[in-house]
N, C-alpha and C positions, 0 to 999 in steps of 0.2 A: 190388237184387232179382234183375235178371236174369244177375247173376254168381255170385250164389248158389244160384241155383238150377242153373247149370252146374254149379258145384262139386259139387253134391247129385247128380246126373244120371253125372259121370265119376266118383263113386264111391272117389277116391284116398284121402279121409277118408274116418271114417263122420260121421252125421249127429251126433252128442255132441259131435266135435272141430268141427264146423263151427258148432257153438252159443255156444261156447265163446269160437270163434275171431272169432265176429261178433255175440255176443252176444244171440242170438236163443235162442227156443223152438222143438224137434223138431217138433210142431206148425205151427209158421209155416217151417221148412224145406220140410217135408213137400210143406207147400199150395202153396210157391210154386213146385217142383219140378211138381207135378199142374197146375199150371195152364201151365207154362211147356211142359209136353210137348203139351198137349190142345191149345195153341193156333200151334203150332210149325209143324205146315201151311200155315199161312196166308203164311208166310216165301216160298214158293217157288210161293205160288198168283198170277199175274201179272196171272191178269185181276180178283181179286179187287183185286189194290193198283190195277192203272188204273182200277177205278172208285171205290176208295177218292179218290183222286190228281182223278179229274174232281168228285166230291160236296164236297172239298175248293176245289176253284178255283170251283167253284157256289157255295159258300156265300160263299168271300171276297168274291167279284164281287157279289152280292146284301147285305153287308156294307157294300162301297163305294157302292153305291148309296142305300142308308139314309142314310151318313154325308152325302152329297153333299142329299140331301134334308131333311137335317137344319140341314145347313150355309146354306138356302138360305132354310127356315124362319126360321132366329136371325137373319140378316140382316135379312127383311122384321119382324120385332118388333121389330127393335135402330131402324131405319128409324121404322115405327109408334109407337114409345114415346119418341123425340127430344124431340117437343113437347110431352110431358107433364112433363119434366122441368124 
């Protein structure tokens, strides 16, 4: 997606050879060209990616913590349900 839309963007083709070339609709060039420039900013926005990058390690960590609570759960059932068997 995001080499095609490069492609669309430096303009060396026109858009027909690169439909062609990759099989796609003008249409779905077009879009992904529009989407890849509106959102192209965000590449060189720093503080935007360290909070990306922190909301990220928040959520693993809060992730881990589920799994460990999970894990701790199946135990005391696995424990609890012995004698019923």
């Amino acid at each position: 997606k995001a080499k095609v839309a490069i492609e669309a963007i430096q303009e060396r083709e026109s858009v027909e050879s690169l439909c062609k070339k990759h099989g796609l609709h003008p249409n779905q060039i077009r879009d992904w060209k529009k989407e890849f420039l509106s959102a192209s900013h965000r590449i060189f926005d720093k503080e935007d990616l360290g909070k990306k990058v922190k909301c990220e390690e928040e959520l693993i960590s809060e992730l881990y913590r589920q799994i460990g609570e999970l894990k701790v759960d199946n135990e005391f059932l696995k424990k609890k349900l012995k004698p019923y068997q």
